[in-house]
C-alpha positions as CSV (number, residue, x, y, z in Angstrom):
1,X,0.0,0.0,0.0
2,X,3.0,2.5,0.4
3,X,4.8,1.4,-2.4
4,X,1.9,2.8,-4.9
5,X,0.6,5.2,-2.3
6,X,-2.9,3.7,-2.5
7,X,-4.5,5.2,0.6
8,X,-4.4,8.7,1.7
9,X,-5.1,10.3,4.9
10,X,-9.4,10.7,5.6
11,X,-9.7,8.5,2.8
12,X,-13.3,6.5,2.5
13,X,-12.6,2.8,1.5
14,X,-15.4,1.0,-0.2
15,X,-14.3,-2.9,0.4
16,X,-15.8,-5.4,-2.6
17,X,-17.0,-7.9,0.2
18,X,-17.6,-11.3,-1.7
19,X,-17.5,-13.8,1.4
20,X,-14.4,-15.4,0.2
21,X,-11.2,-16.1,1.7
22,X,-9.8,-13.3,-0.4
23,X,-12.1,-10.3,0.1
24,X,-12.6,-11.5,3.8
25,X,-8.9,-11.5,4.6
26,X,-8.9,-7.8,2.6
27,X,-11.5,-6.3,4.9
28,X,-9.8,-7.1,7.8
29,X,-6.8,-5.9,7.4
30,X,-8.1,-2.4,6.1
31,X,-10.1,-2.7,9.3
32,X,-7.0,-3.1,11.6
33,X,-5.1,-0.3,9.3
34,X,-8.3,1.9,9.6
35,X,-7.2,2.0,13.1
36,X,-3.6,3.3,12.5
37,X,-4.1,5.4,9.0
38,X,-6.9,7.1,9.8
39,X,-9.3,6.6,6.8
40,X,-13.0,5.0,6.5
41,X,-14.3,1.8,5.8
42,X,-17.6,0.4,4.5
43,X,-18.4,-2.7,2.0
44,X,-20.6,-3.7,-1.0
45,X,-21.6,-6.6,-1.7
46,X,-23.7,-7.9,-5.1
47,X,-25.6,-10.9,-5.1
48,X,-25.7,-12.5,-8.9
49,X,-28.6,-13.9,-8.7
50,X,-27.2,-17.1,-10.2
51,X,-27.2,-19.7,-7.3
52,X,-30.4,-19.7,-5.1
53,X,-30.4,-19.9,-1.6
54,X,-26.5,-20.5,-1.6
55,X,-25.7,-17.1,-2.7
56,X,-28.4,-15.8,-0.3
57,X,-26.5,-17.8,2.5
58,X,-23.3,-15.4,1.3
59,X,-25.5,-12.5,1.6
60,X,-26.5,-13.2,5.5
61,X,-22.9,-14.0,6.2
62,X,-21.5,-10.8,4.8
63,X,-24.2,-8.5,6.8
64,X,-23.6,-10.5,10.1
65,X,-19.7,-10.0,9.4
66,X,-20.0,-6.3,8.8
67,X,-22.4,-6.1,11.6
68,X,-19.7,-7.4,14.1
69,X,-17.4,-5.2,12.8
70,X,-19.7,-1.9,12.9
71,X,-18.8,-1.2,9.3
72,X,-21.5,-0.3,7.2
73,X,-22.4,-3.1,4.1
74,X,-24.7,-2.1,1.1
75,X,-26.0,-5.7,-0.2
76,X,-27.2,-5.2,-3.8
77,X,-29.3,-7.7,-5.6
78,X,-28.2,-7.9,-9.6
79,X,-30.2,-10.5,-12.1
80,X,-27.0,-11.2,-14.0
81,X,-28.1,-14.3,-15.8
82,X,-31.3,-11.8,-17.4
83,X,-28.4,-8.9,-17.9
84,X,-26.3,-11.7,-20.0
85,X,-29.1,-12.8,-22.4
86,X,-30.1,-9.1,-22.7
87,X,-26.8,-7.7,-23.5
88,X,-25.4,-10.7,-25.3
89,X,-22.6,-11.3,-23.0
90,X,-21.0,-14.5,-21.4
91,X,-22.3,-15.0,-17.6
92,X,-18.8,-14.6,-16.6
93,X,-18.3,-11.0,-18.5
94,X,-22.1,-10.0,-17.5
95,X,-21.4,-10.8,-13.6
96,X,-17.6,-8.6,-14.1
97,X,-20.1,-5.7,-16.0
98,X,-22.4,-6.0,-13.0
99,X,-20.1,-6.0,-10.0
100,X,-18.5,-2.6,-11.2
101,X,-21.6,-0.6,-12.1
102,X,-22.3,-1.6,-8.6
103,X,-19.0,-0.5,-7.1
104,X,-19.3,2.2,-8.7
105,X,-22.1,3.5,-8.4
106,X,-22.3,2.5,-4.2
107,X,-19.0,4.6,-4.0
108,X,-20.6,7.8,-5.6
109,X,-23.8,7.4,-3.3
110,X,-21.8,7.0,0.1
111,X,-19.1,9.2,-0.5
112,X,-16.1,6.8,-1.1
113,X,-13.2,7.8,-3.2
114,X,-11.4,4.2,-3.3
115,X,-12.6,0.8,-3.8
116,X,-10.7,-1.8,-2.7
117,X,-10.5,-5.1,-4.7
118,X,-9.4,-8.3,-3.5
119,X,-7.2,-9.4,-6.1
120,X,-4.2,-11.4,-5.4
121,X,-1.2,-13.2,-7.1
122,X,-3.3,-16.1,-8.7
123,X,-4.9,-13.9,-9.9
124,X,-2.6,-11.8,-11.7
125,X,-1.3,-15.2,-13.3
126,X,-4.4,-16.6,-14.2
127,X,-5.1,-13.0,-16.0
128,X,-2.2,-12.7,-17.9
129,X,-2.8,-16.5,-19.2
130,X,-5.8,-15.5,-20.3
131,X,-5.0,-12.7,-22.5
132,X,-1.9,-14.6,-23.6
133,X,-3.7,-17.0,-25.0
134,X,-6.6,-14.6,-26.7
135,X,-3.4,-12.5,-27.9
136,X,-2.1,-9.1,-27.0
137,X,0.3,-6.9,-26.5
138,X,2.6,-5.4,-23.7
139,X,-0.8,-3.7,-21.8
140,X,-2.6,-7.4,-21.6
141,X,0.5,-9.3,-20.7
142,X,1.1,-6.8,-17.4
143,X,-2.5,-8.1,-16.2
144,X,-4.3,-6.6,-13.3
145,X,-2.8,-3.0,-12.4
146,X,-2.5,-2.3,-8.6
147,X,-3.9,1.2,-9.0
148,X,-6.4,2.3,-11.4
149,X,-6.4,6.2,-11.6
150,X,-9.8,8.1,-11.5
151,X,-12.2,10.3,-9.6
152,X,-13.0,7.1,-8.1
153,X,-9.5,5.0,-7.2
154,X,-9.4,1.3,-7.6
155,X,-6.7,-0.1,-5.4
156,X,-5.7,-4.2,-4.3
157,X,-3.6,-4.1,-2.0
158,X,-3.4,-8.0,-2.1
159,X,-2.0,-8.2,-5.4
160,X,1.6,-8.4,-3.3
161,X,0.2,-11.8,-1.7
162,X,-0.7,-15.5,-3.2
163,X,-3.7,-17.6,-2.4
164,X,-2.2,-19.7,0.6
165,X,-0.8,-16.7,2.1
166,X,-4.7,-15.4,1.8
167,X,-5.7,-19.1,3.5
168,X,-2.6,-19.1,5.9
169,X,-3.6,-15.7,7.4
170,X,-7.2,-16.2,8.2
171,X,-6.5,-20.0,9.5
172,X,-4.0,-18.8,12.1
173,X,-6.8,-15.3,12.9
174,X,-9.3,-18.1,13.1
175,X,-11.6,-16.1,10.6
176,X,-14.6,-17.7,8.9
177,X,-15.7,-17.1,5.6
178,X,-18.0,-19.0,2.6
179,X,-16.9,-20.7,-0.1
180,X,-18.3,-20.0,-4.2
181,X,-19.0,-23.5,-4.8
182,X,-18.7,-22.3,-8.9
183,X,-15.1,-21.9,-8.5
184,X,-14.4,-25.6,-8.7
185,X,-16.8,-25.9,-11.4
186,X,-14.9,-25.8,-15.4
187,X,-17.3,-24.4,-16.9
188,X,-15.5,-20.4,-17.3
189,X,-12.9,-20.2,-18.9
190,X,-10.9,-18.7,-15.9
191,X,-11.6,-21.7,-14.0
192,X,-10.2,-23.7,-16.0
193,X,-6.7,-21.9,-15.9
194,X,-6.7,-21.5,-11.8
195,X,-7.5,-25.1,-11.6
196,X,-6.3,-26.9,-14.3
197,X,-3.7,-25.0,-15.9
198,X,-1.7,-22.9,-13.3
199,X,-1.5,-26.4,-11.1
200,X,-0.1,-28.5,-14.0
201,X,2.8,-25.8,-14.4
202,X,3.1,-25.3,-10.7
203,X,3.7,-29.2,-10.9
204,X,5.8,-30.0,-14.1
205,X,7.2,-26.8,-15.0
206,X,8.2,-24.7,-11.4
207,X,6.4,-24.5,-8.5
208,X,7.2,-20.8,-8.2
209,X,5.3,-20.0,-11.1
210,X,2.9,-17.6,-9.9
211,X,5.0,-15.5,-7.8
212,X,7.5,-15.5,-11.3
213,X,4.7,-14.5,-13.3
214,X,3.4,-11.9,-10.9
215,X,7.3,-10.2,-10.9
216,X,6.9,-10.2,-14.9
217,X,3.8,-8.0,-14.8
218,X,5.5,-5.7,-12.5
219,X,8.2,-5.6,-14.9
220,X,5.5,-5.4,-17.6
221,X,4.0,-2.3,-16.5
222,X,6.9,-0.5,-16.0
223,X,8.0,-1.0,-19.5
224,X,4.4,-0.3,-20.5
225,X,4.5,3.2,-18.8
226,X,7.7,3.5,-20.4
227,X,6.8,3.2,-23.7
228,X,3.3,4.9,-23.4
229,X,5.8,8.1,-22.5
230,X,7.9,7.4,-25.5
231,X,4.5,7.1,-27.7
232,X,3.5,10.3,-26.7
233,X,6.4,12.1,-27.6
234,X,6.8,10.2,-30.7
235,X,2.9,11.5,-31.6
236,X,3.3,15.3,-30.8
237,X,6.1,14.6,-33.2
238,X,4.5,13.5,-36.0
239,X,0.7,13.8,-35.5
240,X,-1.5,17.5,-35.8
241,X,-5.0,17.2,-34.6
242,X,-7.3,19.4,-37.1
243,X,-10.0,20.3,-34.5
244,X,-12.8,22.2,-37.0
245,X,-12.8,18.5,-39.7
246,X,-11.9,16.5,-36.3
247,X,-9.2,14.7,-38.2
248,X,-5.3,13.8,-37.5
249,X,-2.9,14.7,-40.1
250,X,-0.2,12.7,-39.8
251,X,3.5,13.7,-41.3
252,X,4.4,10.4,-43.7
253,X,8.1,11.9,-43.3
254,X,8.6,12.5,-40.0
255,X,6.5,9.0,-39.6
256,X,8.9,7.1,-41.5
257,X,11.7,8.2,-39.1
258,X,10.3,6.5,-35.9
259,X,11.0,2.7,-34.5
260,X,8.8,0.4,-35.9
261,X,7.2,-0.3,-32.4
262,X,6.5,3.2,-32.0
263,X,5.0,3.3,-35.3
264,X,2.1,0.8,-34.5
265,X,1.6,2.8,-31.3
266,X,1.5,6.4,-32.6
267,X,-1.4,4.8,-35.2
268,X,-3.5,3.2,-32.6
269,X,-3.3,6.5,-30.8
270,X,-4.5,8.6,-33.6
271,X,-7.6,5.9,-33.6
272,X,-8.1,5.7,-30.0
273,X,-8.1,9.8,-29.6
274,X,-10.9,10.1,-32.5
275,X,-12.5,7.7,-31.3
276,X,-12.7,8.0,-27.9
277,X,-12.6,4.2,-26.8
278,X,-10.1,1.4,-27.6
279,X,-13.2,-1.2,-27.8
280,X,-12.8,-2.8,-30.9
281,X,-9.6,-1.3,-31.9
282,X,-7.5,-4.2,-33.1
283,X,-3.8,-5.0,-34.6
284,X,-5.6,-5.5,-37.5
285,X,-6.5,-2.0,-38.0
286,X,-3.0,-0.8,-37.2
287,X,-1.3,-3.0,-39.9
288,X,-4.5,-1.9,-42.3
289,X,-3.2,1.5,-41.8
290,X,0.5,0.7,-41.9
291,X,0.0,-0.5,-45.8
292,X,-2.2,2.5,-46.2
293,X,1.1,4.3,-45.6
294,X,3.1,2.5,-48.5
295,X,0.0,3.0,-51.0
296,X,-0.8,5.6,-54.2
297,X,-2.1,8.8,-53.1
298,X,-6.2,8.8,-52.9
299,X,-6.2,5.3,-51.7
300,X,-8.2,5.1,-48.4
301,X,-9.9,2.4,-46.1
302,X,-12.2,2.1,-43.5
303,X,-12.3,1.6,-39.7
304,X,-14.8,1.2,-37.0
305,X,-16.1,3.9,-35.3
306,X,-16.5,5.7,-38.3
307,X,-13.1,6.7,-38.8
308,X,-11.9,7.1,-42.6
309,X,-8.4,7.1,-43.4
310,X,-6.8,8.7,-46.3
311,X,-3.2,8.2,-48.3
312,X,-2.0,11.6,-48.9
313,X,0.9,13.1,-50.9
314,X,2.8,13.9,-47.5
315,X,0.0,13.2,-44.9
316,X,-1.8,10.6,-44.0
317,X,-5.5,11.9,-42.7
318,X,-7.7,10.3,-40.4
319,X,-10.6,11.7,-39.8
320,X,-14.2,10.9,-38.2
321,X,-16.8,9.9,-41.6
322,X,-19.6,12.2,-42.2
323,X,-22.6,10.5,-41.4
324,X,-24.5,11.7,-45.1
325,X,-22.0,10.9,-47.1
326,X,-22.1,7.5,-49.2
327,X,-20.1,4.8,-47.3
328,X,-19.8,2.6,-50.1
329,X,-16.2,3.2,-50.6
330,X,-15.3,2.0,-47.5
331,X,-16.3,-1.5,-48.1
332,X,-14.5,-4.1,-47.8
333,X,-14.2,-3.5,-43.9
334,X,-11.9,-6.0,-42.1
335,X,-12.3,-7.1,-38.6
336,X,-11.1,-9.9,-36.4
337,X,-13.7,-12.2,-34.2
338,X,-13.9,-10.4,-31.1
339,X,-12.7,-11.8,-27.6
340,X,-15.2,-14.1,-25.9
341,X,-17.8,-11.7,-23.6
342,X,-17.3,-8.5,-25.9
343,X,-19.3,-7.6,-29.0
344,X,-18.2,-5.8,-32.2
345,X,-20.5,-3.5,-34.0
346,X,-19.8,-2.5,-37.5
347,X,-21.8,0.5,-39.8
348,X,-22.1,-0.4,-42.9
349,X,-24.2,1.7,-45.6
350,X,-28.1,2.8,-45.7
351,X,-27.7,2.2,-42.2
352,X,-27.2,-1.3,-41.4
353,X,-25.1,-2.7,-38.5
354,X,-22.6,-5.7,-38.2
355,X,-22.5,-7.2,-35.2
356,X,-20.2,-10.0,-33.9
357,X,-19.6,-11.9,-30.9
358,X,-17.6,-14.5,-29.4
359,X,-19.2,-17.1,-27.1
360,X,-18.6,-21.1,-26.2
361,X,-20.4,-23.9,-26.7
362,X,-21.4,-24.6,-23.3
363,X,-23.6,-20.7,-23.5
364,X,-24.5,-21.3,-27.0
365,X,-26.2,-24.9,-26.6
366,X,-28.4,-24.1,-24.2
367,X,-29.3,-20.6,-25.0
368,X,-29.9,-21.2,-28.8
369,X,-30.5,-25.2,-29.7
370,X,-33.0,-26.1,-26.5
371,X,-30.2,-27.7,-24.9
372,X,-29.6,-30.3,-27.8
373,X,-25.8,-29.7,-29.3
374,X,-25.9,-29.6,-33.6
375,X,-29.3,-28.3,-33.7
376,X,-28.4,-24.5,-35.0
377,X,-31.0,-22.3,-35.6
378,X,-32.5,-20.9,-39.2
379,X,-32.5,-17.3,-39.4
380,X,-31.7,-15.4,-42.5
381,X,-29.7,-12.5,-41.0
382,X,-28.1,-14.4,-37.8
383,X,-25.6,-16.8,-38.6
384,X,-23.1,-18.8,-36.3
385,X,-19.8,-20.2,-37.2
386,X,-17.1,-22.2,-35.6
387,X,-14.5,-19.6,-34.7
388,X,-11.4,-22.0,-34.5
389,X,-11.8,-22.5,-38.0
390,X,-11.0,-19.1,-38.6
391,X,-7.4,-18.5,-39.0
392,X,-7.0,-15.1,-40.4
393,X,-8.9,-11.8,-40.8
394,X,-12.4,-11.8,-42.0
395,X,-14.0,-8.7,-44.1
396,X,-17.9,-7.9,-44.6
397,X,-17.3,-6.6,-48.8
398,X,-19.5,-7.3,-51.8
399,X,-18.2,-9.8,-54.2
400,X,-15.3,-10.2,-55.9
401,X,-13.6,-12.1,-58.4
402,X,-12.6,-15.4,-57.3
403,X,-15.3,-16.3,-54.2
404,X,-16.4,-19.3,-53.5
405,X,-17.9,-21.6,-51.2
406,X,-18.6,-25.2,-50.4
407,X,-22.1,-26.2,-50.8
408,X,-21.3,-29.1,-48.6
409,X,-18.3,-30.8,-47.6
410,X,-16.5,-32.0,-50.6
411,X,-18.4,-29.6,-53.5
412,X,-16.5,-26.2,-53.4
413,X,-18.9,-23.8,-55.3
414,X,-18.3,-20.0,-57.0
415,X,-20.4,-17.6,-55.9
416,X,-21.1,-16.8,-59.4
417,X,-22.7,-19.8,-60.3
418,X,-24.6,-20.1,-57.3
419,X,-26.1,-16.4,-58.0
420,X,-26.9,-17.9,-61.5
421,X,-28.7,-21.0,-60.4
422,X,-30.1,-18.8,-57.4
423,X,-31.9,-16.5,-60.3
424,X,-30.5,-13.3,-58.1
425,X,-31.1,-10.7,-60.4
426,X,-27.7,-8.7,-61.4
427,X,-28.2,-6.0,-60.1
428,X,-28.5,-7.1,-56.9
429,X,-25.9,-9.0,-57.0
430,X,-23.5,-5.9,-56.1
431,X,-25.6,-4.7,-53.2
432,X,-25.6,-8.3,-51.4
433,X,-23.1,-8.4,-48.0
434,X,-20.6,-11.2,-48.1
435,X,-18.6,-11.9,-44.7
436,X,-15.0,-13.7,-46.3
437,X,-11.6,-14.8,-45.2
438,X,-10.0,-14.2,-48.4
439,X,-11.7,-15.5,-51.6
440,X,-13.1,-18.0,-49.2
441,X,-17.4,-16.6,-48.5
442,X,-18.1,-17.9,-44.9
443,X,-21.8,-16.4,-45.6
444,X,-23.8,-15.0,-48.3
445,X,-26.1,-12.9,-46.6
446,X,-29.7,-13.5,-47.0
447,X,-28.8,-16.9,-48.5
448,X,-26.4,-19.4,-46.9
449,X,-23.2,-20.3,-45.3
450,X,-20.0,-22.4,-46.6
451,X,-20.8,-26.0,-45.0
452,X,-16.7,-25.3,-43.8
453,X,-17.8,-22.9,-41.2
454,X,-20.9,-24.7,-39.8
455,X,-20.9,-25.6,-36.2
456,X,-20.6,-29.4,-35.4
457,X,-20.6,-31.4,-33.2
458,X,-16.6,-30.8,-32.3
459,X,-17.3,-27.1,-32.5
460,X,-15.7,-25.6,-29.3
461,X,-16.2,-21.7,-29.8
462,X,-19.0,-20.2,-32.0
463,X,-19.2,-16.8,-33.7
464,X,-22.1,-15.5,-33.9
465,X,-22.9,-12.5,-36.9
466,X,-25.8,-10.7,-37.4
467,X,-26.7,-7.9,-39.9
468,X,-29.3,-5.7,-39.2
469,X,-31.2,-2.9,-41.2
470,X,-30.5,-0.8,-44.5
471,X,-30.7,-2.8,-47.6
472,X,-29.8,-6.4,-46.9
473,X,-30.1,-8.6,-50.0
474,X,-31.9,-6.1,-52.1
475,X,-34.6,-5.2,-49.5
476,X,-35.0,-2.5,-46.9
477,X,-35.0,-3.1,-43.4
478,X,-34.3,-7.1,-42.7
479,X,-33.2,-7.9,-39.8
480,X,-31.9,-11.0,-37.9
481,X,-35.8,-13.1,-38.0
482,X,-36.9,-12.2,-41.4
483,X,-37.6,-12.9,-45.0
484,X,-34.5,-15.1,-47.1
485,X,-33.4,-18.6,-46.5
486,X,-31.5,-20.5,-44.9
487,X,-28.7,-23.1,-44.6
């Protein structure tokens, strides 16, 4: 806590009071340090709604405790399983969604300028395994940062310790506290690295492994603050914000001077500032915008949130698109499968909307085949895929030269002759979406899917893509459940 100066003097801690070994053992030791620092402390707690009278038990135990204590609890009720179906998200992502907008928002309405999180060294492992494995960069690989800036402060002071320390500690204090049985269960994908994964290397590879791990992220983040310094510098370089067309003009000479590192990063900058987000932001779009660079002048793509860029004679512009102006330039747009619990969302012309997400089998079977696995739904505008299939970038365009598809699983078929046997008129044949990986069509919109792409039964993680409203195969406003056919 002194090392990253996490608590100040008359500071108001708001605890995130689980029940668990891990937020118990926090809360009492801010408690005792309350004592000699001088600063407030009160808990929340949220109550997912996910596991009947067990997580009602949780709720009892964490009033009672707080009770004892004379520290004020705020126990909030949250139906996380309805927030997941409504907001399309994994019951692990929902419940993560649902735990901050609660911390959050208990900490403006009581007055706290901290919450305190109970995140240890496990967890800092397990995190950085996670995004590993999903890819990223330097900012993923660091993992779970032990303060987290803002008119409200996150702070884990716990992040220093492991697990059995955690277990150690409130065994020899003789404190009590309830046990999630859904963290033995493999159903999350986080489960499966803190009980699975991170014991196997523990075992076989070193059985210091997380506290190694947890010294890397340190290291980590001070290289990341490092370099986010150097990017900085390198952009006021290089990069002149044109407030009035609320575009970056971006000197190719000057550009070409800079590490190739700080290249990527001054790019992803320019599109994070117009922005105003990093959601959906991906390497993809960087390396899109690094061939831009070596094009012919006039050449220009296009990027989510709007954002056009544009090869100039001695700039490259990027700017935010003008919402009347034709789009249709900016197809094809390319865009990676987004991570499992996120959604993408992609404007296309006339108005209609890509959207994309990530999910596993386990959520999809249930939620979408009536429990019975290789039963996929027909809708004409909804399609789902298997994502491991996948191996490079995909790209909702119109068609091109070249695409095809396989009808089923030996008879590869081009699009052309399909439209033919189809009867699509030509001219509609421009104006029909295709999502591709190369000359390869994963889905003609309104029509079918390459039998490559469909989910079987082996199918481990599914991508779902919808298109909704503008002109979708010829016709105004079709969404996810109407008109077309099928595969």
């Amino acid at each position: 806590m002194e090392k990253y100066h996490m608590v100040r003097l008359g500071s108001h801690i708001l605890v995130g009071l689980s029940g668990g070994a891990d937020s118990v053992c926090l809360f009492f030791l801010l408690h005792e340090l309350s004592k000699e620092m001088d600063f407030q402390v009160s808990a929340v707690h949220v109550n997912h709604m996910l596991r009947g009278e067990s997580a009602d038990s949780d709720s009892r135990f964490v009033k009672e405790l707080s009770k004892g204590m004379d520290i004020p609890c705020y126990c909030v009720r949250v139906p996380v399983g309805e927030m997941a179906k409504r907001d399309k998200l994994s019951l692990e992502e929902a419940g993560r969604k649902a735990r901050y907008e609660v911390f959050y928002q208990t900490a403006k309405e009581t007055g706290a300028d901290m919450i305190a999180l109970a995140h240890h060294k496990n967890d800092q492992s397990e995190t950085m395994l996670f995004h590993l494995a999903r890819g990223c960069g330097i900012g993923g690989l660091r993992g779970i940062r032990p303060v987290r800036k803002g008119d409200i402060e996150i702070i884990r002071p716990l992040l220093c310790v492991e697990r059995k320390e955690i277990e150690a500690y409130l065994k020899e204090n003789h404190i009590s506290y309830v046990n999630d049985e859904t963290n033995q269960e493999n159903l999350f994908s986080r489960n499966k690295i803190r009980n699975k994964l991170i014991p196997f290397m523990e075992q076989e590879l070193c059985e210091r492994t997380v506290e190694h791990m947890a010294h890397t992220a340190e290291l980590l983040g001070e290289a990341e603050d490092f370099l986010l310094e150097m990017t900085g510098q390198a952009f006021d370089r290089v990069a002149v914000r044109d407030i009035e067309k609320d575009r970056f003009m971006i000197s190719l000479k000057e550009f070409q001077k800079e590490h190739p590192y700080l290249k990527g990063a001054i790019l992803k900058e320019a599109l994070e500032r117009l922005a105003g987000a990093n959601k959906d932001l991906e390497k993809i779009h960087v390396e899109k915008l690094l061939e831009l660079c070596g094009m012919s002048v006039g050449k220009r793509i296009s990027l989510p949130y709007g954002i056009t860029a544009v090869k100039g004679y001695e700039e490259l512009f990027l700017e935010k698109g003008n919402e009347k102006e034709d789009v249709t330039e900016t197809i094809p747009i390319p865009f990676l499968p987004p991570k499992e619990g996120e959604e993408l969302e992609i404007p296309l012309r006339d108005g209609a909307v890509l959207t994309a997400r990530v999910m596993s089998c386990e959520e999809f079977v249930p939620a979408y085949c009536g429990g019975k696995k290789g039963e996929v739904p027909i809708k004409p505008y909804t399609k789902w895929f298997d994502c491991d299939k996948i191996k490079g970038c995909l790209t909702v365009r119109f068609r091109e030269t070249g695409d095809y598809f396989y009808f089923n699983q030996t008879d590869k078929k081009k699009l052309k002759s399909f439209f033919i046997h189809e009867k699509v008129p030509r001219e509609k044949r421009d104006s029909i979406y295709l999502i591709g990986e190369e000359k390869h069509v994963l889905w003609i919109t309104g029509y079918r899917i390459s039998h490559y792409y469909k989910v079987e039964e082996g199918t481990k993680r599914i991508l779902e893509i919808t298109i909704r409203g503008g002109f979708t195969n010829g016709r105004e406003g079709q969404s996810a459940d109407s008109g077309g056919r099928a595969e």
